[in-house]
C-alpha positions, 0 to 999 in steps of 0.5 A: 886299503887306501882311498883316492881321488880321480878328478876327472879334467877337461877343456870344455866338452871333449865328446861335443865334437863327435856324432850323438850317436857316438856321445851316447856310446861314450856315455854307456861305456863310461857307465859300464866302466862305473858299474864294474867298479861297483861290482868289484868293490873299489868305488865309493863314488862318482859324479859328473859337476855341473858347469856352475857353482860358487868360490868361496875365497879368504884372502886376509881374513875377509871371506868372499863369494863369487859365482863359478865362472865355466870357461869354454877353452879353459881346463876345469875338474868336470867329474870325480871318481872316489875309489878305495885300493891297495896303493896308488899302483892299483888306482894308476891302473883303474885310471889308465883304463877310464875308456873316456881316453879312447874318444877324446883329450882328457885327464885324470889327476890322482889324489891319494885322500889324507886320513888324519887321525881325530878327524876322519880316521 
């Protein structure tokens, strides 16, 4: 089994155009979608990010912090999905059916997470 990544990217708020009521569809199937990962076992976790946070940057040796800055019109990782598969045909396919791509643009970038033997495996 291998672990992967599912950054969840959007500009903005992609659900903040449609009515409550549909938001609020669009929250519960994103939550059916979660607990059937669950129930499968293939989920180790997943979370929206809230809109702020800090970078923490080393240029030169010299670390440095600086609020995050959420822009409105501009891509950011908004969520996360932590899923443990067979291989990454098995992770393309759990990504591919995200029922968030049904009511809106966003984008889903897989990582396949690196065990380095010593350190985390």
């Amino acid at each position: 089994m291998k672990q992967y990544m599912l950054l969840i990217r959007a500009t903005g708020n992609p659900i903040h155009h449609l009515p409550f009521s549909e938001q609020q569809q669009h929250i519960t199937k994103i939550g059916a979608f979660i607990r059937n990962l669950q129930e499968r076992g293939k989920l180790i976790g997943a979370q929206p990010f809230e809109l702020s946070g800090v970078i923490l940057e080393s240029i030169g040796g010299e670390l440095s912090e600086r609020p995050y800055e959420h822009v409105e019109d501009a891509e950011s990782i908004v969520g996360y999905y932590h899923i443990e598969v067979a291989d990454m045909d098995e992770a393309l396919s759990i990504a591919r059916s995200d029922p968030r791509f049904a009511d809106s643009n966003w984008r889903i970038e897989l990582r396949p997470v690196m065990t380095v033997e010593g350190v985390n495996g």
